[in-house]
N, C-alpha and C positions, 0 to 999 in steps of 0.2 A: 712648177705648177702652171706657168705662164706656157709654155710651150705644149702641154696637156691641155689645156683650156682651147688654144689655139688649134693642133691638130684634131679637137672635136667638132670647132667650129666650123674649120674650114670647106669640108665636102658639101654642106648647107646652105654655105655660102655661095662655091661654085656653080650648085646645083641652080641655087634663085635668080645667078647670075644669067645664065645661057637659057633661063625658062621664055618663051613667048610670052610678046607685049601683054596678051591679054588674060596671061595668070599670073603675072609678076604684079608682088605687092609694090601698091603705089608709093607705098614709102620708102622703098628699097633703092637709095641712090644712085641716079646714072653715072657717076662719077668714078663712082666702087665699082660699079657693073664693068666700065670701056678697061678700067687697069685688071680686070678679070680675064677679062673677054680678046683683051687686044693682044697679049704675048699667047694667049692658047692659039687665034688667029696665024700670028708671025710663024706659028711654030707649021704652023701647015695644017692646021685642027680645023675641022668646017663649022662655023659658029650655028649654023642652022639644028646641029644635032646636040645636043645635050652629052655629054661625057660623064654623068654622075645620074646612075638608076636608082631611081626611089623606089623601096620595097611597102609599102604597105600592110599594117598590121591594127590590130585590136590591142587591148588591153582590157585584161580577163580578171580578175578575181576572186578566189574562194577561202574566205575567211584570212587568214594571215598569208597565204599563199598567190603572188603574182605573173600571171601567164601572159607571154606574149603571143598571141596569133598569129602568123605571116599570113598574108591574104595576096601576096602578090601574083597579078597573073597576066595573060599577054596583053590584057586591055591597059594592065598598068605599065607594062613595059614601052606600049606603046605612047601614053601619054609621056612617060619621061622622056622619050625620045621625042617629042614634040611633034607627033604624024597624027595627033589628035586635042582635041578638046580636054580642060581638065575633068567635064562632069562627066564623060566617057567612063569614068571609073566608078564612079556612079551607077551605070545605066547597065544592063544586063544581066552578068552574073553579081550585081549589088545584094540582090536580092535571095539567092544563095549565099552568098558572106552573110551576109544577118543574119541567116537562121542558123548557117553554122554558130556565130559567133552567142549564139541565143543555147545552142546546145551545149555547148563545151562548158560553160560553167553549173550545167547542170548534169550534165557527164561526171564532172569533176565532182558535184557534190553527194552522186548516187555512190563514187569510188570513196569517197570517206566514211558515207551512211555503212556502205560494207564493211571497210576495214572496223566501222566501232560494231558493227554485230557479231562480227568473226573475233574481236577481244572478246565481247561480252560472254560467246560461244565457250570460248578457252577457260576464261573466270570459271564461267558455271558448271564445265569438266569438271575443273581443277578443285574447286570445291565438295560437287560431290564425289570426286574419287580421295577427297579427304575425309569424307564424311564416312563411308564406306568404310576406309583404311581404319579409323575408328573405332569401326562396329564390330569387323575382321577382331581389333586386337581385344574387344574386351568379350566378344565371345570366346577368344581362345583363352583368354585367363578365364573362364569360366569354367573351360573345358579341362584346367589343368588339376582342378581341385578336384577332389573324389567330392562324391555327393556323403554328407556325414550324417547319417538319418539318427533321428532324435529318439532319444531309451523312452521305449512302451511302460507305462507304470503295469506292472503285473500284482496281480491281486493274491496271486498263491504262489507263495516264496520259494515252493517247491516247483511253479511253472516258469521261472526266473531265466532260465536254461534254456527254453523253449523260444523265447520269444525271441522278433527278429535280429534286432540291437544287438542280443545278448550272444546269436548265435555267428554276429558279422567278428564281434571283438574275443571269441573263443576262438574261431576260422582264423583271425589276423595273428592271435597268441600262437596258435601251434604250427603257425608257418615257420619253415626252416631258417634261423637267422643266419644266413651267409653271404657274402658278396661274393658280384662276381670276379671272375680272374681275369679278363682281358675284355675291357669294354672299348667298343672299337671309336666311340667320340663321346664329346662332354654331354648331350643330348642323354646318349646310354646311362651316364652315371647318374644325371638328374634325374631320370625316370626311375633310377636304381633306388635313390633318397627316399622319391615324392610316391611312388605310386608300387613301387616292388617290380623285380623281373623273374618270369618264368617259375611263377609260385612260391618266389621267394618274400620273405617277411620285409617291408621296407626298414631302407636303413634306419629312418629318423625315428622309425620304434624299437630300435635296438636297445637292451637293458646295459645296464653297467657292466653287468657280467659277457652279454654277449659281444660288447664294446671291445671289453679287453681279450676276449676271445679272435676278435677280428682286430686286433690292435693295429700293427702295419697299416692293413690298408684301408681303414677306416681309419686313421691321423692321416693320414697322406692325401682321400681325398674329403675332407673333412674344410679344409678354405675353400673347396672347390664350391660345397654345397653352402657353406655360411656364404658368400660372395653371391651365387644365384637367389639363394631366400632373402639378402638386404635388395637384391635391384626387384624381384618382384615385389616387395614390400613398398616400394617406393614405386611404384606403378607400372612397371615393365613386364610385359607374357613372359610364358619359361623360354617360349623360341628367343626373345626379344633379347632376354637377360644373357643367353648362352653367346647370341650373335657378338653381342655387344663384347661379353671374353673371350671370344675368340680377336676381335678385332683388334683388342690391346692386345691379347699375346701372339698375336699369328697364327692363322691355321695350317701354313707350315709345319709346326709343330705337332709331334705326336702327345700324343696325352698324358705320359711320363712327363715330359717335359714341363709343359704345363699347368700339373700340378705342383711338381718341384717350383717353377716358378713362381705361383701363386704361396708356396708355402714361405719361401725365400721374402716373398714380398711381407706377409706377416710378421717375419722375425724381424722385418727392418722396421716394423712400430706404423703398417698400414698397408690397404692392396691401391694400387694403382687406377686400376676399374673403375672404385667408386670414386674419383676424384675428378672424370672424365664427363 
């Protein structure tokens, strides 16, 4: 530490040492000064010239952050060499250093003002494209549910038939109950469940009889649809619920597969998905 202490003092030292009579501080020992002065001398040094430039600086600060300024310039160079006065450095471009020195911390405080509007910029994206993201997901579960229009009380039991209700739930009855044969992603089947494909009757209104008439493949993909109707129950879009099985099972996977797997998972007393 002694030897730290010392190599920092030292150049300061040298410097006050070789300064001119009439900027050297008066308390600064002629004693110290000659055992400075006198071996830089012997050595062939010309004691008129200074050997130690002092640079020149401010000291800046902007809130926790400390800047140094260098301001050195040939007037300072000049006084360290001792071919001038010290208030030389002072005098001309002084007055330029100040106002630099007057800018920089307000430089520095305009570059902070930025960076907190350009967070605040980001924040306020980022919010409303989660707000948005939001709004996206619960219009699209809005959009996944049929619209289920309410039964017209009909006044003549004979015009029962007639009315709109009456004529959506005979339309939906005498659609063909079949599933398809190759649906080419989970997306396909879910719509096959929830909403029917290509004038077919949805699956989730399939009667007992037409169940077992589609046995195969309605057991087969039967966790597929239980696993989609528990994640949208618990607040997930149909996109949302399917992404999210895919992501456990791989979309690597072809659709066999992943029904097999999902049935697999069943038999082991739970699906994997909802644990996620």
């Amino acid at each position: 530490m002694g030897n730290q202490v010392a190599q920092t003092l030292a150049l300061p030292l040298v410097w006050a040492a070789f300064e001119q009579a009439h900027n050297r501080d008066k308390r600064f020992p002629k004693r110290l000064q000659e055992r400075i002065v006198q071996p830089y001398q012997n050595a062939g040094g010309n004691p008129a010239l200074n050997p130690v430039d002092r640079e020149a600086f401010y000291v800046l600060g902007d809130g926790s952050q400390l800047n140094l300024v260098l301001i050195n310039d040939e007037e300072t160079g000049a006084a360290n060499r001792g071919e001038g006065p010290m208030n030389s450095v002072s005098s001309g471009g002084a007055g330029t250093r100040r106002e630099f020195a007057a800018l920089h911390p307000q430089i520095l405080s305009t570059r902070r003002y930025m960076t907190e509007v350009m967070d605040e910029v980001q924040r306020s994206r980022r919010e409303a494209h989660a707000e948005t993201q939001k709004m996206m997901a619960i219009l699209r579960r809005i959009a996944a549910y049929p619209i289920h229009r309410e039964a017209r009380a009909c006044q003549d039991s004979s015009l029962h038939a007639q009315c709109e209700n009456g004529e959506d739930v005979i339309h939906r009855r005498n659609l063909p109950a079949r599933l398809s044969k190759r649906p080419k992603d989970l997306y396909e089947l879910w719509h096959e469940y929830h909403f029917g494909l290509s004038g077919l009757k949805l699956a989730k209104d399939f009667s007992l009889a037409k169940r077992g008439a589609n046995k195969f493949a309605y057991s087969r993909r039967k966790p597929l649809w239980d696993v989609a109707a528990n994640l949208v129950r618990a607040g997930f879009t149909c996109d949302a619920a399917i992404a999210k099985i895919y992501s456990m099972c791989g979309r690597q996977l072809s659709v066999t597969s992943i029904l097999i797997g999902l049935r697999d998972d069943r038999k082991r007393g739970g699906l994997r998905v909802l644990a996620l």
